[in-house]
PyMOL Python script that loads the backbone (N, CA, C, O; Angstrom):
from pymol import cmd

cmd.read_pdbstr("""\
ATOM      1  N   UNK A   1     100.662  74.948  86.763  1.00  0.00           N
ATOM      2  CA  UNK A   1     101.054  75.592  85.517  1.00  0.00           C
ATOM      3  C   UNK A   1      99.869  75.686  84.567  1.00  0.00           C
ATOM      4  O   UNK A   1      99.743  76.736  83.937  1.00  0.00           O
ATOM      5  N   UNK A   2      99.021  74.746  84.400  1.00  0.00           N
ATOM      6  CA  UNK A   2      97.820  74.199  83.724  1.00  0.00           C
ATOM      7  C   UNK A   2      96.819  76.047  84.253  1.00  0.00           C
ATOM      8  O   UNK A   2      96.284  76.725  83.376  1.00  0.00           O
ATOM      9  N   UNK A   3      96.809  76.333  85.271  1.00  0.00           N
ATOM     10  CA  UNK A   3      96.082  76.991  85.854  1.00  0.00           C
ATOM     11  C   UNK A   3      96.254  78.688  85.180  1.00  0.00           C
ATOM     12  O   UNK A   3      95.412  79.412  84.648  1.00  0.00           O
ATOM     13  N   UNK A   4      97.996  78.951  85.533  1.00  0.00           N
ATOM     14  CA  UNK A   4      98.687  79.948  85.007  1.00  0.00           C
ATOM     15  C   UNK A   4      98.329  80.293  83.394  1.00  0.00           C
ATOM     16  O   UNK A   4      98.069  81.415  82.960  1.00  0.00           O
ATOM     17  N   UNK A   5      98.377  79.192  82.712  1.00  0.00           N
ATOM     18  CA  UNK A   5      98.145  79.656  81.428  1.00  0.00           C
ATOM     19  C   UNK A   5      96.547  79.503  81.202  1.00  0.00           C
ATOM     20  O   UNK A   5      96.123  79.773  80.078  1.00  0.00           O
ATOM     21  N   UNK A   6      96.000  79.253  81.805  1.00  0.00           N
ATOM     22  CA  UNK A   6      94.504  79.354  81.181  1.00  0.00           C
ATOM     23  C   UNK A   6      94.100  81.338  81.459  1.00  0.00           C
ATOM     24  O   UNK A   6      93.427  82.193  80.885  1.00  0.00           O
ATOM     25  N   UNK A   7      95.111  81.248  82.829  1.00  0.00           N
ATOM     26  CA  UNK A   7      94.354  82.576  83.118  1.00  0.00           C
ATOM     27  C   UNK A   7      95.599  83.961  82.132  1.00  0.00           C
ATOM     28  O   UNK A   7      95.356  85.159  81.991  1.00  0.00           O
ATOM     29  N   UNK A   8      96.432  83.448  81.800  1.00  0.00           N
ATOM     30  CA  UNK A   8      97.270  84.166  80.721  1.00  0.00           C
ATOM     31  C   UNK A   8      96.041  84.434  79.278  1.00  0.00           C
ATOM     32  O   UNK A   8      95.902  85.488  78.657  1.00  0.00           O
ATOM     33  N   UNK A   9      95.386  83.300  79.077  1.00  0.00           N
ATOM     34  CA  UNK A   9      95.142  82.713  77.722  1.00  0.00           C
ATOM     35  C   UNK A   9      94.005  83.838  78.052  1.00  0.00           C
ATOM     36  O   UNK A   9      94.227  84.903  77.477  1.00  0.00           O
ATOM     37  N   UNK A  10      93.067  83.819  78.701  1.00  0.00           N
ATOM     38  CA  UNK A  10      91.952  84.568  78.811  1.00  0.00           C
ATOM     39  C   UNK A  10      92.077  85.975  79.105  1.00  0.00           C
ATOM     40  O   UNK A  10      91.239  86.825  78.806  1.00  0.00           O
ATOM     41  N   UNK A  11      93.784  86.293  80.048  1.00  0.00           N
ATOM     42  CA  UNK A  11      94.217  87.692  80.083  1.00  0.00           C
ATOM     43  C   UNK A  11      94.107  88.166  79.294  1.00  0.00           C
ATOM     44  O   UNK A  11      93.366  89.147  79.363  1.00  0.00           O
ATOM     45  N   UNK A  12      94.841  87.795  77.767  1.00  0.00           N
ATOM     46  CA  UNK A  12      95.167  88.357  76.513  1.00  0.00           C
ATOM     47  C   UNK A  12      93.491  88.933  75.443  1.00  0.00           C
ATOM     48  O   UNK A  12      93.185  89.973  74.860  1.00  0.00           O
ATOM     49  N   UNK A  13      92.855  87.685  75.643  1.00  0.00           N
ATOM     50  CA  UNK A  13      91.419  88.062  74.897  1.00  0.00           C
ATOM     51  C   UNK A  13      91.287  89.471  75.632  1.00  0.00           C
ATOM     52  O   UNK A  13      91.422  90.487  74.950  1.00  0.00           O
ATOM     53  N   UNK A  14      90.977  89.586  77.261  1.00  0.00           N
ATOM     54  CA  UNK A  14      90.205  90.520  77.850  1.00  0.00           C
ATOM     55  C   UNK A  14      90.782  92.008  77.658  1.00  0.00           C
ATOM     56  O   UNK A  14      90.184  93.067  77.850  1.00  0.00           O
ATOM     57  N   UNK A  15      92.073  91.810  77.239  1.00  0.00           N
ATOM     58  CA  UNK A  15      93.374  92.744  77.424  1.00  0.00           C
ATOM     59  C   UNK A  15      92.747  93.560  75.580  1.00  0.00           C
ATOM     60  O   UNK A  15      92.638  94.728  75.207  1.00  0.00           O
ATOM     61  N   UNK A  16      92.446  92.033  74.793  1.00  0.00           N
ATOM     62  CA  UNK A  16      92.450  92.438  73.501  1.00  0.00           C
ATOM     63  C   UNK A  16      91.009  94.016  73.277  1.00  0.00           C
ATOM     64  O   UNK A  16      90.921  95.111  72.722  1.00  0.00           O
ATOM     65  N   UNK A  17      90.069  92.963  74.261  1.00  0.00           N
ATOM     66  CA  UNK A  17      88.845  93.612  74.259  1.00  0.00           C
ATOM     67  C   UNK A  17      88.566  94.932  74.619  1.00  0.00           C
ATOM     68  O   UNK A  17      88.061  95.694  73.794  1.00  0.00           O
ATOM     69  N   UNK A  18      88.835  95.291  75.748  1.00  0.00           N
ATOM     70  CA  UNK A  18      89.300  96.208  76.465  1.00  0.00           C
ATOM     71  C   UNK A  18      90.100  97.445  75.891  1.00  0.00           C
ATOM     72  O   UNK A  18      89.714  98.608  76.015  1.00  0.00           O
ATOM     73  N   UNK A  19      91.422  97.004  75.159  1.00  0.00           N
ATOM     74  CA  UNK A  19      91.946  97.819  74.286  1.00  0.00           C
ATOM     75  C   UNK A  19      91.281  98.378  73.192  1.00  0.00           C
ATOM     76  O   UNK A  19      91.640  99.501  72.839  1.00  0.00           O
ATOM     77  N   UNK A  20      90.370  97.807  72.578  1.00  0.00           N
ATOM     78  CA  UNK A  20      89.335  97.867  70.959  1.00  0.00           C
ATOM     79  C   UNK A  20      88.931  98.946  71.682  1.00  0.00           C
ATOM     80  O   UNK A  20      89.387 100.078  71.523  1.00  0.00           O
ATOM     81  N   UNK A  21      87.939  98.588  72.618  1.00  0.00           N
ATOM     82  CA  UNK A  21      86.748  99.138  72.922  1.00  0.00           C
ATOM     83  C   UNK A  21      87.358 100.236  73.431  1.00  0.00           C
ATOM     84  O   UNK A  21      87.099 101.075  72.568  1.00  0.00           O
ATOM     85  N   UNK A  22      88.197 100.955  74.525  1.00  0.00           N
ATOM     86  CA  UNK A  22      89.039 102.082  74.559  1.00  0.00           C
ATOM     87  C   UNK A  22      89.431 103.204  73.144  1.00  0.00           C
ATOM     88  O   UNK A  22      89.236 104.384  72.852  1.00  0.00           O
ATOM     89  N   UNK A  23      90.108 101.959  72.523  1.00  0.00           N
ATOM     90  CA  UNK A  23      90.622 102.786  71.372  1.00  0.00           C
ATOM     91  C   UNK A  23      89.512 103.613  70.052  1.00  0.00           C
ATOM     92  O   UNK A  23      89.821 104.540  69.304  1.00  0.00           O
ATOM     93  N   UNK A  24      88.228 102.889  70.143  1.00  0.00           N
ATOM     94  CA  UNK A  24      87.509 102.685  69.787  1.00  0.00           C
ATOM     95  C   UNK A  24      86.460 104.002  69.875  1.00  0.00           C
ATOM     96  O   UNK A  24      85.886 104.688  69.029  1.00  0.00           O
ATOM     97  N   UNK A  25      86.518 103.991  71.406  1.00  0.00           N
ATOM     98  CA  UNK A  25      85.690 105.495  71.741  1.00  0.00           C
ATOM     99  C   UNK A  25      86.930 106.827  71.890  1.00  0.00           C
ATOM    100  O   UNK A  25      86.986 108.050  71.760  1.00  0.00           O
ATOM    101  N   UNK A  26      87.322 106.319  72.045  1.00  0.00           N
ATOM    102  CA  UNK A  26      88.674 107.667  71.552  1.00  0.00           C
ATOM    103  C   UNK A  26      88.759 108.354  70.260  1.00  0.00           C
ATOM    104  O   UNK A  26      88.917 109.529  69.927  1.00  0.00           O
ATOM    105  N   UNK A  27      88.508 106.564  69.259  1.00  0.00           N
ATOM    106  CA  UNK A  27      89.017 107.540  68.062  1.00  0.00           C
ATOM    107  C   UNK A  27      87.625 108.180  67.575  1.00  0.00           C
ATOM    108  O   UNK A  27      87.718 109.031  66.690  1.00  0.00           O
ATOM    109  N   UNK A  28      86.256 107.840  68.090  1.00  0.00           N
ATOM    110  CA  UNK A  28      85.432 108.447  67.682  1.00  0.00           C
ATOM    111  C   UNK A  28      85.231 109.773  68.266  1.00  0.00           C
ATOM    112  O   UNK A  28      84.500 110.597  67.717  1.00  0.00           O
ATOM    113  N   UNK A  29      85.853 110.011  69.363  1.00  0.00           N
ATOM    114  CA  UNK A  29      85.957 111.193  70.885  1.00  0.00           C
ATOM    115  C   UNK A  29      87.023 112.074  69.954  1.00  0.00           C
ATOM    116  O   UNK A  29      86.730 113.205  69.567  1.00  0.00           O
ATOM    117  N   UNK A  30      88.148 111.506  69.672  1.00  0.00           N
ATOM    118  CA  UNK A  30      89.245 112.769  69.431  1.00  0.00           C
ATOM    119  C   UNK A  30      89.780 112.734  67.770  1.00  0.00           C
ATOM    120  O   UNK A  30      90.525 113.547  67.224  1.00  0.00           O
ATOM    121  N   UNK A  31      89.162 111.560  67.199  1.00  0.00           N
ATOM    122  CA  UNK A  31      89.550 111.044  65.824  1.00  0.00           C
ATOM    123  C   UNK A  31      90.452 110.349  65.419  1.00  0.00           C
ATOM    124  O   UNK A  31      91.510 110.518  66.024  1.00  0.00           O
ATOM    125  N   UNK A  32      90.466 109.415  64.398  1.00  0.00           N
ATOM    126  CA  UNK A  32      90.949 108.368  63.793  1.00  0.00           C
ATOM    127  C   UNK A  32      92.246 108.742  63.815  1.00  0.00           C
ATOM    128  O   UNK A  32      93.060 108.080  64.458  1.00  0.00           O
ATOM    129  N   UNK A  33      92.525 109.594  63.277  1.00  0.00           N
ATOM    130  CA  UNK A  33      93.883 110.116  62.831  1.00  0.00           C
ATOM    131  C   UNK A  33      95.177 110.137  64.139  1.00  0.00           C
ATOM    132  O   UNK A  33      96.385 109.954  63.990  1.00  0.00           O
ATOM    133  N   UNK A  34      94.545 110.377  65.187  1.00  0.00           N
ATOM    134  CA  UNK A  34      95.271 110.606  66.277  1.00  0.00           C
ATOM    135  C   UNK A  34      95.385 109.302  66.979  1.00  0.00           C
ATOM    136  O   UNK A  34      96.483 109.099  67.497  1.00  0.00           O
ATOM    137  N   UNK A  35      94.406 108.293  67.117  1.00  0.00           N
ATOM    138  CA  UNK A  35      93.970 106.983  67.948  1.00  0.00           C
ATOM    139  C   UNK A  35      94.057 105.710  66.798  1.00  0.00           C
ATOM    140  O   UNK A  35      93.836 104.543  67.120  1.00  0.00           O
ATOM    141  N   UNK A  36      94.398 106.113  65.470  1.00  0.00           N
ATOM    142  CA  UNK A  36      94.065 104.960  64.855  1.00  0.00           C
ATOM    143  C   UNK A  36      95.503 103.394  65.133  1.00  0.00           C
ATOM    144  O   UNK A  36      95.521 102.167  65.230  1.00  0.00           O
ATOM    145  N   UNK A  37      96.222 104.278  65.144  1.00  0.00           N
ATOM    146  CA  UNK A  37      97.790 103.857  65.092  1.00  0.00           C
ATOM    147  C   UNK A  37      97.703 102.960  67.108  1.00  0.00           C
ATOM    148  O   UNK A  37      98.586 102.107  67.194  1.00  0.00           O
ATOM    149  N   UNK A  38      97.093 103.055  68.070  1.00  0.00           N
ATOM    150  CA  UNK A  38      96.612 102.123  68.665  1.00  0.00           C
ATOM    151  C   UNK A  38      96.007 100.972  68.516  1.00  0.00           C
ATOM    152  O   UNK A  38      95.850 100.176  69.442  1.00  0.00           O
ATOM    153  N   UNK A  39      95.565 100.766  67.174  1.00  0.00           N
ATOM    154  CA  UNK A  39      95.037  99.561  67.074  1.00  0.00           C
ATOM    155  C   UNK A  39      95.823  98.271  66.393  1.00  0.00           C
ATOM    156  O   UNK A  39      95.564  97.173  65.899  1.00  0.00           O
ATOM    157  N   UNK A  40      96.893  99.077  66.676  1.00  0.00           N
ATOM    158  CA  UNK A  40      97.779  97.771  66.705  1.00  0.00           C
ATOM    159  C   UNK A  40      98.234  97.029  67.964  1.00  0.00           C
ATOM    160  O   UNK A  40      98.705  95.893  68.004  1.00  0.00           O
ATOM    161  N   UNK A  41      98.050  97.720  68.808  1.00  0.00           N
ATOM    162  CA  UNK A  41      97.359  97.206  70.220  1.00  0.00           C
ATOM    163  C   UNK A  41      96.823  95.892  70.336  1.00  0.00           C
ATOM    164  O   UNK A  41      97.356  94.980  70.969  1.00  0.00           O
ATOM    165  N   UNK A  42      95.560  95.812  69.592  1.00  0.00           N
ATOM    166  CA  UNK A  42      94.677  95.602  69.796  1.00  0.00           C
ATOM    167  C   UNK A  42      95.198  94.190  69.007  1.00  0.00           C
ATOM    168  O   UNK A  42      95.276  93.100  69.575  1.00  0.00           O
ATOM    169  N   UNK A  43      95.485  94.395  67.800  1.00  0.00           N
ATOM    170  CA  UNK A  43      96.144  93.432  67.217  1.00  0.00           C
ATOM    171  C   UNK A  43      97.006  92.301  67.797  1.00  0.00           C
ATOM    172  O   UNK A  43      96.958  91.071  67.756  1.00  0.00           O
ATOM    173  N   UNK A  44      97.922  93.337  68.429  1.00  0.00           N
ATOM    174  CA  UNK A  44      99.112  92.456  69.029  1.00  0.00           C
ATOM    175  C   UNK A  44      98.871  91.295  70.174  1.00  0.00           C
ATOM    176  O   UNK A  44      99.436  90.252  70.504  1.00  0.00           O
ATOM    177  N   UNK A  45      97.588  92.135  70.648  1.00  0.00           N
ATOM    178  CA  UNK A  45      96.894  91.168  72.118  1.00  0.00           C
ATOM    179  C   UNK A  45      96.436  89.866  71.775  1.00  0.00           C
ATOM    180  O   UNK A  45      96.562  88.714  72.191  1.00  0.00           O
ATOM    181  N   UNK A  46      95.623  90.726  70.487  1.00  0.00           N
ATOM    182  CA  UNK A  46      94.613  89.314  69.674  1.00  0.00           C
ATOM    183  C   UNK A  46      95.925  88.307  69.176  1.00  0.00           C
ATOM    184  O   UNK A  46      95.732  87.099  69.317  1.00  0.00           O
ATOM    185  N   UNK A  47      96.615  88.533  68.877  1.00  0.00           N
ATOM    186  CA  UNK A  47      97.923  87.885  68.204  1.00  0.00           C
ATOM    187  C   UNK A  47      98.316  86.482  69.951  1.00  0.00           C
ATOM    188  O   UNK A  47      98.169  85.273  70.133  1.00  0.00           O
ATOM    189  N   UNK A  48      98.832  87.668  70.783  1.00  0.00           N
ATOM    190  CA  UNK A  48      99.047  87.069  71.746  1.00  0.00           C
ATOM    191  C   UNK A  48      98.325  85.790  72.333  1.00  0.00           C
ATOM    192  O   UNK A  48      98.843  84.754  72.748  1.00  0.00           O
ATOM    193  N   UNK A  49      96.916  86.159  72.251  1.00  0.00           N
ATOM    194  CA  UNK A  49      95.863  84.784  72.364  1.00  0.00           C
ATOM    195  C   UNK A  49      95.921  83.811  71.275  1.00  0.00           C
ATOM    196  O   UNK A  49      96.008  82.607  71.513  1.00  0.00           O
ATOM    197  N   UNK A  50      95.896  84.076  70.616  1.00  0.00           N
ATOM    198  CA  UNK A  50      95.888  82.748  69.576  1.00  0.00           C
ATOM    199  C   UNK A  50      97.501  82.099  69.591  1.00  0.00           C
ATOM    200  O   UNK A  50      97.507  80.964  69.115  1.00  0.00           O
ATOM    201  N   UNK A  51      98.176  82.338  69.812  1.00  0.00           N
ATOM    202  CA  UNK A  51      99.595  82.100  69.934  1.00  0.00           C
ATOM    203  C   UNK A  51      99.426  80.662  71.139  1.00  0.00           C
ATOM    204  O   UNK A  51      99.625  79.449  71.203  1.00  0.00           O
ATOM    205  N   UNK A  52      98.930  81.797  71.942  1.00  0.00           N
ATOM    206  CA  UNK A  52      98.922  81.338  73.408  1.00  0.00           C
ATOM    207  C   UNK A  52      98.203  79.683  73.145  1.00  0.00           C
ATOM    208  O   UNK A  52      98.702  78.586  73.396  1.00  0.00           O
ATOM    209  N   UNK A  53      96.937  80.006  72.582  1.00  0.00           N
ATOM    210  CA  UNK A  53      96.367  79.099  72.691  1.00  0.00           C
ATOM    211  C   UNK A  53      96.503  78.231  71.838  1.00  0.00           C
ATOM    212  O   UNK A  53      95.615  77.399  72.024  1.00  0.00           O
ATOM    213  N   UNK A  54      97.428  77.824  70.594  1.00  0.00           N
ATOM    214  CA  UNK A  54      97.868  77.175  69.572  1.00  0.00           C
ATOM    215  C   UNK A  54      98.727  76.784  70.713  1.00  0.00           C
ATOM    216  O   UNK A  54      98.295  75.645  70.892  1.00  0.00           O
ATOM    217  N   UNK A  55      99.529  76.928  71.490  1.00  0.00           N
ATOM    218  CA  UNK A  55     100.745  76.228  72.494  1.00  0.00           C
ATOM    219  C   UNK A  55      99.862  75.616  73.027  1.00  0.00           C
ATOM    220  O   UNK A  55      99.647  74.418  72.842  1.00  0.00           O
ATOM    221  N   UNK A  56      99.260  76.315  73.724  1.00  0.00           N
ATOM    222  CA  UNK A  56      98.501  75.143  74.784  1.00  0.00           C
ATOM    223  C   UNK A  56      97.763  73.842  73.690  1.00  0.00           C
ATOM    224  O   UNK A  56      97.149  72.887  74.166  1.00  0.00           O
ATOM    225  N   UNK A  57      97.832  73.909  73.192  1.00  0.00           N
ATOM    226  CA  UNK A  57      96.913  72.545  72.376  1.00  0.00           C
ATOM    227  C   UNK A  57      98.343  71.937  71.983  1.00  0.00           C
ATOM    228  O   UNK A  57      98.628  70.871  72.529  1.00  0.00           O
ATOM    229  N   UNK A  58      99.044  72.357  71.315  1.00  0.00           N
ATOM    230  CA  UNK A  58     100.719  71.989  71.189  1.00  0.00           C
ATOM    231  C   UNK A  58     100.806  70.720  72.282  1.00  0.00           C
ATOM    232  O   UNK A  58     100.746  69.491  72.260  1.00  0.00           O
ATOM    233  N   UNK A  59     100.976  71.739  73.192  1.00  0.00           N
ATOM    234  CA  UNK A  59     101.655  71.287  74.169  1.00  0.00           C
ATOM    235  C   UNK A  59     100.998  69.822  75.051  1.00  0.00           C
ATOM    236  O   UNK A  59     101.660  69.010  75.696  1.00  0.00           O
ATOM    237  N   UNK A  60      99.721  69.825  74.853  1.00  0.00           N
ATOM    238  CA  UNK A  60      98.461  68.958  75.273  1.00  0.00           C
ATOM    239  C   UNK A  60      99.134  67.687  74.683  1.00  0.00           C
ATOM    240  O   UNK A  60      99.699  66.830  75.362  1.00  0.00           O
ATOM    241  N   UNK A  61      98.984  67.677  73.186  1.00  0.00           N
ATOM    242  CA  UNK A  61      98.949  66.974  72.308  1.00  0.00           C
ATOM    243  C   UNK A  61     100.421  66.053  72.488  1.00  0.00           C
ATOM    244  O   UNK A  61     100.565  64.874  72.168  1.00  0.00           O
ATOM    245  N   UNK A  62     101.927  67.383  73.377  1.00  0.00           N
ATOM    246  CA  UNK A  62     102.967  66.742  73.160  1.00  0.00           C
ATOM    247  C   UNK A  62     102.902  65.527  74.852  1.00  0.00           C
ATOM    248  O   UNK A  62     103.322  64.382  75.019  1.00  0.00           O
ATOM    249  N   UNK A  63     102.397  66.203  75.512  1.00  0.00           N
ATOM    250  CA  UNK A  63     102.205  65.696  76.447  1.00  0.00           C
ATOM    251  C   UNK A  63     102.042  63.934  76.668  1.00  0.00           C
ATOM    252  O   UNK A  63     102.684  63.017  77.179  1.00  0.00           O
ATOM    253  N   UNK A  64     100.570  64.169  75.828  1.00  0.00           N
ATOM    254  CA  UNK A  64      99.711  62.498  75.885  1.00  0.00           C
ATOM    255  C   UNK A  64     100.846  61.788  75.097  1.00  0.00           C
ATOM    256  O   UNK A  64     101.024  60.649  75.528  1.00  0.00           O
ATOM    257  N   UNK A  65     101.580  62.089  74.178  1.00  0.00           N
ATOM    258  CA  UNK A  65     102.360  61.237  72.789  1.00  0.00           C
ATOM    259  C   UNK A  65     103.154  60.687  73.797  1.00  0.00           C
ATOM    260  O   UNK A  65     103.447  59.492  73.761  1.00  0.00           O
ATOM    261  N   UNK A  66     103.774  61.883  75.254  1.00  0.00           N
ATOM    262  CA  UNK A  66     104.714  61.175  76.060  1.00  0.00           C
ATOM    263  C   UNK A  66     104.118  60.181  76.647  1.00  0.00           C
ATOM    264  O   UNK A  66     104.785  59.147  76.627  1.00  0.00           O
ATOM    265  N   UNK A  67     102.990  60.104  77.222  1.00  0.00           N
ATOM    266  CA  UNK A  67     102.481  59.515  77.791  1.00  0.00           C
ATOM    267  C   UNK A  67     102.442  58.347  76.902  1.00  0.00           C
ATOM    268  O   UNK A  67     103.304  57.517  77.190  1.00  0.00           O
ATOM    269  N   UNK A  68     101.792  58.081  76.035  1.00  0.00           N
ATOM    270  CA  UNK A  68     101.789  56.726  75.157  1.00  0.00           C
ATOM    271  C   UNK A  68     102.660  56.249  75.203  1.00  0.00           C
ATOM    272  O   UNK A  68     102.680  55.102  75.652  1.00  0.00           O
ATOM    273  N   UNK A  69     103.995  56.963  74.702  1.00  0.00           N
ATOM    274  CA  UNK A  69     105.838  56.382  74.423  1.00  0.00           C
ATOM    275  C   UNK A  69     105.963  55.594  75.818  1.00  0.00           C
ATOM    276  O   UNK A  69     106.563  54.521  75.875  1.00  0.00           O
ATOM    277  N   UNK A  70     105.232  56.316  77.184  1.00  0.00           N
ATOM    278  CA  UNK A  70     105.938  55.596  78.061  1.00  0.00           C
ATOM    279  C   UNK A  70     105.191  54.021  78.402  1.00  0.00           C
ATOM    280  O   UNK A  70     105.691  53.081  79.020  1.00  0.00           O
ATOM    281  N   UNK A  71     103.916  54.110  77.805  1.00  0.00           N
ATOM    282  CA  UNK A  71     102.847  53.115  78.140  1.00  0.00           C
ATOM    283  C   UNK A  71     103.158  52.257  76.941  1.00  0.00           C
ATOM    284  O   UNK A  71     102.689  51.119  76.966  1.00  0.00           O
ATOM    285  N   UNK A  72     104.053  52.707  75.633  1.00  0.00           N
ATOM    286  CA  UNK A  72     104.425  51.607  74.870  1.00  0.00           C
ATOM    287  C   UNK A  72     106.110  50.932  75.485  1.00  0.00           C
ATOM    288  O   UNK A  72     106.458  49.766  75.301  1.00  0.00           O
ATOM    289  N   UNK A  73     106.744  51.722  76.031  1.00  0.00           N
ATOM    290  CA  UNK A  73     107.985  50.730  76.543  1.00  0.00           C
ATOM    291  C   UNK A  73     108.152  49.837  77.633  1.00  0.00           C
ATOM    292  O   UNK A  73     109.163  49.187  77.898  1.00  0.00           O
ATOM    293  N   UNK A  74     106.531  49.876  78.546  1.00  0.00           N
ATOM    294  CA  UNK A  74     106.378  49.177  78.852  1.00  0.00           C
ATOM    295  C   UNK A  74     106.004  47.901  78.925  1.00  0.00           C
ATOM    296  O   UNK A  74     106.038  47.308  80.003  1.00  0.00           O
TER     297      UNK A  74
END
""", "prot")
cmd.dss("prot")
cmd.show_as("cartoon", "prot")
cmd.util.cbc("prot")
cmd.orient("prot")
């Protein structure tokens, strides 16, 4: 699972990048006006990574606490 989300976590950046840079030469190719409203795209991806990766530290963090709880009832 550890594996799955690293490569989610790094999907989303590349996904983010990828989209910019697309949208990017478009709107300079066909203009703002027509391509700009894609860059919420771009947004949403970037959104997606930091999400992503605020869980994964979440989740790290909820992890070890279990781990302690169980190394304190012992």
């Amino acid at each position: 699972m550890n594996l799955y989300n690293k490569v989610m976590l790094y999907f989303w950046l590349a996904a983010a990048i990828v989209i910019f840079i697309i949208t990017s030469y478009m709107s300079y190719a066909e203009g703002i006006k027509k391509w700009g409203f894609y860059y919420i795209f771009v947004g949403s991806a970037l959104l997606m990574f930091l999400v992503k990766r605020w869980m994964m530290k979440r989740m790290e963090k909820h992890l070890a606490f279990i781990e302690e709880q169980k190394k304190n009832k012992k």
